[in-house]
N, C-alpha and C positions, 0 to 999 in steps of 0.2 A: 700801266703805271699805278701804282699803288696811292695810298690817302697820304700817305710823308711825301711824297715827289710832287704829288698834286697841290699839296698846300704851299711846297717850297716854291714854282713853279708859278703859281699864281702870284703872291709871294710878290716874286723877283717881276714876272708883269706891273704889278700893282706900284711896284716900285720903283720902274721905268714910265708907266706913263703919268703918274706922282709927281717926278723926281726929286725921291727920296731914298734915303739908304734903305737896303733889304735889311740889313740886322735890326732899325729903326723899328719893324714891323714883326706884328705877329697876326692868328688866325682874329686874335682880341682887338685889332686893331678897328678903330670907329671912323667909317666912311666920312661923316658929318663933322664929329666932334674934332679928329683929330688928323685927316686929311685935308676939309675944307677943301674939295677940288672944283674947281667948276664943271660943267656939264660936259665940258669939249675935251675934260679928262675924263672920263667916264665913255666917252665915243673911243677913244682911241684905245682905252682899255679893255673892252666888247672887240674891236677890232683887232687887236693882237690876241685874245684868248681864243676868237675864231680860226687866227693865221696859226696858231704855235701850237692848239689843244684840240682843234677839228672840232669842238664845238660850238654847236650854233644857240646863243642865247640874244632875247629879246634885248634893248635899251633899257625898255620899260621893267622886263624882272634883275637885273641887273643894280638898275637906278634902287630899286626899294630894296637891297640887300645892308644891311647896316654895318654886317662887319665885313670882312675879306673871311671869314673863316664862313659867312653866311653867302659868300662870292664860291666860294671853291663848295660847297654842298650845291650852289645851282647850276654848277661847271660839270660835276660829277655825277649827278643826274641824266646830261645831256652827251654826256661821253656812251 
């Protein structure tokens, strides 16, 4: 999988356990600012990028990622 499928990809997770539209979103997109998810989004999000992308990231390096484009470099790391 290359770094366009990998961002699209996370992307469309990010905007499933969100629920938000994926065009809504980009790599710029701010966890904080412009998600406001609570924590039991952010579980379930860890949990589907494990199920869908084979890999294994922590809560905790997850949790401290600020944007989705700072989500998909610690996805791609661990791939």
């Amino acid at each position: 999988m290359d770094r366009k499928e990998l961002e699209n990809k996370v992307i469309e997770l990010v905007a499933v356990s969100y629920n938000r539209d994926a065009s809504e979103l980009s790599t710029e997109t701010n966890f904080k600012e412009e998600l406001k998810g609570a924590s039991v989004q952010m579980v379930a999000l860890v949990a589907e990028i494990e199920n869908e992308l084979d890999a294994t990231i922590t809560l905790q390096d997850a949790a401290a990622c600020t944007t989705i484009g700072d989500l998909v470099n610690l996805v791609e790391e661990e791939m």
